[in-house]
Structure formats: C-alpha cells, structure tokens
C-alpha positions as CSV (number, residue, x, y, z in Angstrom):
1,X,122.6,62.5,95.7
2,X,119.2,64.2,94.6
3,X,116.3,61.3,94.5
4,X,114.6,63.5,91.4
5,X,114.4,66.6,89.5
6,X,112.1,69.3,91.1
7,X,110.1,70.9,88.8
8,X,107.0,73.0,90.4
9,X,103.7,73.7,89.5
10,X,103.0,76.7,91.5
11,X,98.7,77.4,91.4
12,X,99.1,79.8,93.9
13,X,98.6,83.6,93.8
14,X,102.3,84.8,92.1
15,X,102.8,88.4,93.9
16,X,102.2,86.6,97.5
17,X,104.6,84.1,96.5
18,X,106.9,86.4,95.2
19,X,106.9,88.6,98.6
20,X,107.2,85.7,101.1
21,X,108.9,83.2,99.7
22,X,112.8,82.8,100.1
23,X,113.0,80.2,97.4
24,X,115.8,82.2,95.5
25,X,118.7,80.0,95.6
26,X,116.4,76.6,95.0
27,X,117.5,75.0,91.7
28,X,114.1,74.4,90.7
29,X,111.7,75.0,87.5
30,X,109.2,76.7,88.9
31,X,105.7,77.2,86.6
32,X,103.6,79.9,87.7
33,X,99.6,79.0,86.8
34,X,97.8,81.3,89.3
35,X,95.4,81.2,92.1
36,X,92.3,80.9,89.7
37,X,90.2,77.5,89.0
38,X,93.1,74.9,87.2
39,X,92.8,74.3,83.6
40,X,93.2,70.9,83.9
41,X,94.9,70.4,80.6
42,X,97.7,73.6,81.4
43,X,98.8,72.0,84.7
44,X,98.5,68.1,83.4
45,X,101.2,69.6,80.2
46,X,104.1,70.6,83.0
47,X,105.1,67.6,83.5
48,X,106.0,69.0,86.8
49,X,107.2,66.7,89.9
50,X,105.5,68.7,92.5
51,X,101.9,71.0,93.0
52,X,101.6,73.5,95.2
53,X,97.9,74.6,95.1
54,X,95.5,77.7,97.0
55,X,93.7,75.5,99.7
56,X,90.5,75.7,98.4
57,X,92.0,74.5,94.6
58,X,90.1,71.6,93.6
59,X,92.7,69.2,91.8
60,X,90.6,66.0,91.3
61,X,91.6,62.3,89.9
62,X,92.0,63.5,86.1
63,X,95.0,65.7,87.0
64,X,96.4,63.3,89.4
65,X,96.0,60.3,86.7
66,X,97.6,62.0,83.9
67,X,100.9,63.0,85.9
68,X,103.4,60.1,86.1
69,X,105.9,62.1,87.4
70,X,103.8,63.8,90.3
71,X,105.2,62.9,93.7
72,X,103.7,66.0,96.0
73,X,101.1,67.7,95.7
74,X,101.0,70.5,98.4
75,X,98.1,72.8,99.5
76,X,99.6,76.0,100.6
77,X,97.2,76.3,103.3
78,X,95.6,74.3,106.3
79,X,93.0,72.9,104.5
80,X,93.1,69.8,101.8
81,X,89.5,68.9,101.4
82,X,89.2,69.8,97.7
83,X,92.1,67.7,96.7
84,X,91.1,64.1,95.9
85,X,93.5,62.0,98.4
86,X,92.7,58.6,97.4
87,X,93.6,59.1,94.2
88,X,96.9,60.9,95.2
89,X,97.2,57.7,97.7
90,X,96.2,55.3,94.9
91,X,99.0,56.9,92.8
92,X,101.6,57.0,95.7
93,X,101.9,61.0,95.4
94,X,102.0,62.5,98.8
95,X,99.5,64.9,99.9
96,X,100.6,67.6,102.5
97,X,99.0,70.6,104.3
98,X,100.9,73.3,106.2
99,X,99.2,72.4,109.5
100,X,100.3,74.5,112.1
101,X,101.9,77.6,110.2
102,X,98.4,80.5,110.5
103,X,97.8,78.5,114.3
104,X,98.5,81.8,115.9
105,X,97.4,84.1,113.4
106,X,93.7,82.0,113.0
107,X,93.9,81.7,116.9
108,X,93.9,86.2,117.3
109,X,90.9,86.2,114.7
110,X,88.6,83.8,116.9
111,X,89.4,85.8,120.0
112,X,88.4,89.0,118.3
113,X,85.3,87.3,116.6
114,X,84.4,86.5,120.5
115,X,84.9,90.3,121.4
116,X,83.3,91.6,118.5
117,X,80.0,89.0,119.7
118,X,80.4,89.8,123.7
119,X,80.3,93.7,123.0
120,X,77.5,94.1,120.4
121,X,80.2,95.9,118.2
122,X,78.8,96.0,115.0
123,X,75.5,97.6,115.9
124,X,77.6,99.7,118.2
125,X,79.4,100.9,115.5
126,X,76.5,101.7,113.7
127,X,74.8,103.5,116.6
128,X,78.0,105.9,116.6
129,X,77.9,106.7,112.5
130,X,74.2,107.5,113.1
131,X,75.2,110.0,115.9
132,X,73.3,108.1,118.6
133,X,76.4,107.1,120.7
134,X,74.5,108.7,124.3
135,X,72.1,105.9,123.5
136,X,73.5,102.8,122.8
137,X,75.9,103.9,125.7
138,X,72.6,104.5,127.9
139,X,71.2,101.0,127.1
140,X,74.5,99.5,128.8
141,X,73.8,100.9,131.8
142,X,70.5,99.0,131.8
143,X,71.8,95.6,130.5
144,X,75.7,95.7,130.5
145,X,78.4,93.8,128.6
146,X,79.5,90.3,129.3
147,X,83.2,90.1,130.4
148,X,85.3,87.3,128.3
149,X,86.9,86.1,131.0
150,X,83.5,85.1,132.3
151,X,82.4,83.1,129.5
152,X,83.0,78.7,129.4
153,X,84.9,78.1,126.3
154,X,84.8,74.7,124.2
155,X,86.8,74.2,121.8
156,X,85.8,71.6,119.6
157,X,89.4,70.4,117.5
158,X,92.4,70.8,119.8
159,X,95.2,71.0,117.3
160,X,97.2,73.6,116.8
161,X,94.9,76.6,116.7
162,X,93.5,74.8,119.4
163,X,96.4,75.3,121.7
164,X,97.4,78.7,120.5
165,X,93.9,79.5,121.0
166,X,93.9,78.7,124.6
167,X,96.8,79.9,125.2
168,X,95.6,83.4,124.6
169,X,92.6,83.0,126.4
170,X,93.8,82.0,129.5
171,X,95.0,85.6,130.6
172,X,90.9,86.2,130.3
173,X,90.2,84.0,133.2
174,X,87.8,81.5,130.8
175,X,87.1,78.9,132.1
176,X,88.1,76.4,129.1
177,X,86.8,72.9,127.3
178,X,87.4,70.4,124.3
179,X,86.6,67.9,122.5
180,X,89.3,66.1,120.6
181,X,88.2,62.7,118.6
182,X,91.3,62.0,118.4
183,X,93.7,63.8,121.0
184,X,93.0,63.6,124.6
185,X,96.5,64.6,126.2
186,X,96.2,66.2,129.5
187,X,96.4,70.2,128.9
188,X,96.7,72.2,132.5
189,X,94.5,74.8,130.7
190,X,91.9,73.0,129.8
191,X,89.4,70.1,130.7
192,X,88.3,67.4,128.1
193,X,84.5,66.6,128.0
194,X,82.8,64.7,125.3
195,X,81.0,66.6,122.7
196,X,77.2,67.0,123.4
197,X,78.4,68.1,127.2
198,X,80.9,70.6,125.8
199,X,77.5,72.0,123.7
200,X,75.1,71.9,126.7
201,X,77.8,73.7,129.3
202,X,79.6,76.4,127.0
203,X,78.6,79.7,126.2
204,X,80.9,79.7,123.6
205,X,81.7,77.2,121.3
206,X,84.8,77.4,118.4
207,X,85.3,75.1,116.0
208,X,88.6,73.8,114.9
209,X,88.8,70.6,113.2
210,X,88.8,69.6,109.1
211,X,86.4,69.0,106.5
212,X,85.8,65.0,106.6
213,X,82.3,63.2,106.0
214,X,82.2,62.7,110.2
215,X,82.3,66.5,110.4
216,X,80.3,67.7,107.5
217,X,77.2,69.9,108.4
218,X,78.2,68.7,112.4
219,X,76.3,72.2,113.6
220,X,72.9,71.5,112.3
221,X,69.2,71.4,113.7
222,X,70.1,68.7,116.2
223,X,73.3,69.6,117.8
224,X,72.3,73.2,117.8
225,X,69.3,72.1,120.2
226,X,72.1,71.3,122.8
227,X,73.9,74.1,122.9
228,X,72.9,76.7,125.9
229,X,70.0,78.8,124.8
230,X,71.7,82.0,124.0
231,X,75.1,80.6,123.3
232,X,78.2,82.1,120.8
233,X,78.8,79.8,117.9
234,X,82.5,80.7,116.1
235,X,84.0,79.2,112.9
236,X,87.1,79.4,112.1
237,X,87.4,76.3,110.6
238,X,85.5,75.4,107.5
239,X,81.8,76.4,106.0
240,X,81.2,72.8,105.3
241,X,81.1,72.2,108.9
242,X,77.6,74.0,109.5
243,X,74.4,73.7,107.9
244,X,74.1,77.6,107.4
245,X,70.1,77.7,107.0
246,X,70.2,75.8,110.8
247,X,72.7,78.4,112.3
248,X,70.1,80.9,110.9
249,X,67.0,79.3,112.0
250,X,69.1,79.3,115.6
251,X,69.6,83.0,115.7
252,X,65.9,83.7,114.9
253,X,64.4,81.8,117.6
254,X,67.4,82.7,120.0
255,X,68.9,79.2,120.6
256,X,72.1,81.6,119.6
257,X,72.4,84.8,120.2
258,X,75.5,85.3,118.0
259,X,77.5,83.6,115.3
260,X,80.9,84.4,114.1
261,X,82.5,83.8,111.1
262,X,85.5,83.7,109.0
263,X,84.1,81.1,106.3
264,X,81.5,80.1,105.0
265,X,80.5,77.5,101.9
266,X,80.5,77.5,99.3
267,X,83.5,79.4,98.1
268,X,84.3,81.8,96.2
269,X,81.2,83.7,99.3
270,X,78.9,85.6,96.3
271,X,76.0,87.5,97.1
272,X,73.6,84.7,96.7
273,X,75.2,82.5,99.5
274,X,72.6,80.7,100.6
275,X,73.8,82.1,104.4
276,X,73.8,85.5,103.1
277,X,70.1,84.7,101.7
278,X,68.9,83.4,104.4
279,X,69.8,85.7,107.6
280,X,67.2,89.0,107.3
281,X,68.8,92.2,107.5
282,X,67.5,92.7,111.5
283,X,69.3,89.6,112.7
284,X,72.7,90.6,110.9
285,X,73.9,93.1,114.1
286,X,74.5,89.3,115.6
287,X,76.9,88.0,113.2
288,X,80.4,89.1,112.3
289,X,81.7,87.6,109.3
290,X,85.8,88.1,108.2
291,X,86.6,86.9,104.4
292,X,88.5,83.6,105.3
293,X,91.7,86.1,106.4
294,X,92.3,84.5,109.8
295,X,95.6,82.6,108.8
296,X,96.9,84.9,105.8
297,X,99.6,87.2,107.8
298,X,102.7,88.1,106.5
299,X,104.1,85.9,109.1
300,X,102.0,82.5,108.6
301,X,103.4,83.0,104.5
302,X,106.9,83.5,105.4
303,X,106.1,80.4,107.6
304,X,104.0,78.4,104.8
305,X,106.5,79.0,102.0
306,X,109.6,77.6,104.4
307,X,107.5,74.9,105.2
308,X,106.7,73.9,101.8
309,X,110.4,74.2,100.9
310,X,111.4,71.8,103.7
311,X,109.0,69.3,102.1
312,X,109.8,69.5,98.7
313,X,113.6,69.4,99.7
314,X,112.9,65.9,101.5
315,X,110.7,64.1,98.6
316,X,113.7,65.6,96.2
317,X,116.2,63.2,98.4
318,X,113.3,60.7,98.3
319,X,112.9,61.4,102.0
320,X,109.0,61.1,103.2
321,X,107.6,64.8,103.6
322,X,106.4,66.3,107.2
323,X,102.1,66.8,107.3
324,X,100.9,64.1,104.9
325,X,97.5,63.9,104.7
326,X,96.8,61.2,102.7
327,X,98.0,58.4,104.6
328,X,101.3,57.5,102.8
C-alpha cells in the first residue's frame, strides 16, 4: 500500500526535465515552477509532498514551515548548501542530493582543467588567432611543457569524483594523494596524507568536498602559503570554498602559477564578481574558468532524474530515501 500521495514541486529547469526524465508512467501531480529564484508564496500554495530544486535554489525555513505535507525535498544536483537542513530536520522532511550521479562527468572536466593549466592553452590559443603560432611554438623549445603524468596530485575530498577522478588519472602515471576528513579506506591508487602535507608536496591540488562552515573560504592567505610555490589550484567543487581575492593575490606573486575553475561565488557569476574584478587582464592566460558545466551531461541527467525517482518512490511507501543529507 502507498504510504502518501506524491505530488511534486518541480523548481527545476522544465525542457531538461522534459528530455531526461523517464517519469512518464509515475502517477504523480507534477507542478512545474522553474529554475528561477522561488516565489516563496507560489511553491508554499502547492501543497505538494515532495521538492525537487536546481542545486543552487535557496529554499529557506519560511517555505519549509509553511508545508505540512512536505516530506522530501530533493536538490537535483550534488550540492545542498542553500537549502536550510535544520529546519528540514526540525520538521522531519528529508533532505537528499544526488551524490554520485555527474562523479564521472565532473571527474573529465578537472582532468582537462589540469591540461588546459599544464599546456598554457589559452594564451596558446590566442598566440595562433593572432597568427604568431612559429612563436609561441619557438618559446617551447626554450622552456617546454610539463607532462601530467609527472605532476603529484592531491586530492582534497575523496568521494565519488574523488575516485572517478583517480581512476582516470592513473593511466597518466601521477603520482596521487588525499585528504579525506572523514574517509580513510585504503585505495591501491592513492596515498592518504593529512592536509597541510598534501599542500606543501603537490603540484596540483583539486578540490572535492561540500560547502560546510569547516570548509568555507579553506584556500585562503594561510593555506595558500603552503602550497609549493608555483603550484595548480583546481575547483571543481564549490566557490564558497576559496577566498577568491587570496587565490588572486597567489597568482600575482607566483605562490600559484595557475588556477582552474568551474565555479566560483557568488552565483548567478556577473561581471562584477568580485574574482572577475580582482584578477588584471595580464594574469588571466593563467586561469581557465568553465560555467559550473562539469556534472551537466546528458548522461549524469538521465542518471539524476532515475535517482530522484528511486527516492521519491521509497518516501511514497514511507521507506527512508538513499543520500540524505540532513541527518534523518
């Protein structure tokens, strides 16, 4: 027998959904809202048993208060930061992320943020347009290209992406770290080292671990000053993670001598980021920056929306739902 009647609040864009989802045969209400900032009062009046929200969707403790019937509220992506859990837990309403669905498809954007770092490609690129390709290939005779496979990795977050991550590097012939707070099982690819050792001995370092107040602004003036002069910094995490104007002041005295990208904070990224402010035109051949695209594939939706479904389908036979976040 069915625990309740499913009736879904979907704040999500509608023609992804539409596309990836194989919800056809559900016998659900389903109440499209959009991707776009909630009106509190529109999503509070649908009565609806279940949310399914963007990542970055801020649904905060007046939503959650004013829904009775609320027993899930799900963020379509990895992240949940901008969803208030304690008053989701408070209420008893589940909170769940898709962890695990974009591991693979996050995990190919952070190896091509490396490359795109190791091989100077955007000012490459731009050498070419400008038709001086015979000398930016000139000035690799004189100073050539670091290999990846030469580079020491640490990975800081070893979920997941973590795994997927290494997995793909290890054809490369890195030689691989991590830090894990909370997982330290034994991986044959790589070697666990605490944190400020992982920054002093790698020339790369990724990030992979959530938004919580222990990890907020983590890369910042002081742990950048452990890092290997000259070292990669990637994020492929979170913005909140880094103190931006720091990771600046890093690349103009060359404590890093690239940073890579594929968030930053705040978002929606406008043209007055204070990032984007602060880095001077000269220093931007160093960074690459992707628009927060690294999990959204056509494969990690088909995998996010079947996902979702599973979850909803186990609170519906008042079953507790895989990925909760917020310690229910």
């Amino acid at each position: 027998m069915r625990g309740i009647e499913v009736k879904v609040a979907m704040l999500v864009n509608h023609d992804n959904f539409e596309r990836y989802s194989k919800w056809k045969d559900c016998e659900w209400e389903l109440v499209h809202l959009g991707s776009g900032a909630p009106d509190c009062e529109k999503v509070i009046d649908t009565k609806a048993t279940v949310l399914v929200v963007d990542a970055i969707m801020n649904i905060g403790a007046e939503i959650i208060e004013n829904m009775p019937g609320l027993k899930l509220i799900h963020s379509q992506g990895v992240a949940y930061n901008a969803i208030d859990i304690r008053a989701a837990q408070k209420a008893g309403i589940y909170v769940c992320n898709n962890a695990g669905v974009n591991a693979r498809a996050v995990a190919e954007l952070t190896v091509m943020l490396m490359l795109t770092l190791l091989k100077n490609f955007r000012w490459n690129e731009d050498m070419v347009y400008a038709g001086k390709q015979i000398e930016v290939k000139n000035a690799c005779f004189g100073n050539g290209l670091p290999e990846l496979g030469d580079q020491k990795i640490g990975l800081v977050g070893c979920g997941a992406i973590g795994y997927q991550l290494a997995a793909m590097l290890k054809p490369f012939g890195c030689e691989l770290f991590y830090y894990d707070a909370y997982a330290k099982t034994a991986n044959p690819d790589m070697t666990f080292i605490p944190l400020e050792e992982l920054y002093a001995c790698c020339d790369i370092v990724s990030l992979h671990v959530p938004v919580t107040p222990e990890t907020t602004n983590m890369i910042n003036d002081q742990s950048l000053q452990l890092f290997i002069r000259g070292a990669l910094l990637i994020n492929t995490a979170r913005g909140e993670l880094l103190d931006h104007e720091a990771v600046v002041r890093a690349l103009k005295s060359g404590q890093l001598s690239g940073f890579g990208t594929d968030t930053l904070a705040p978002e929606p990224v406008l043209s007055d980021n204070p990032f984007l402010r602060a880095l001077p035109e000269e220093f931007r051949r160093r960074v690459s920056i992707s628009p927060h695209i690294g999990g959204l594939t056509a494969g990690s939706y088909i995998r996010t929306y079947e996902h979702i479904r599973k979850n909803i389908e186990a609170v519906e036979r008042g079953e507790r739902p895989d990925c909760v976040v917020n310690g229910l």
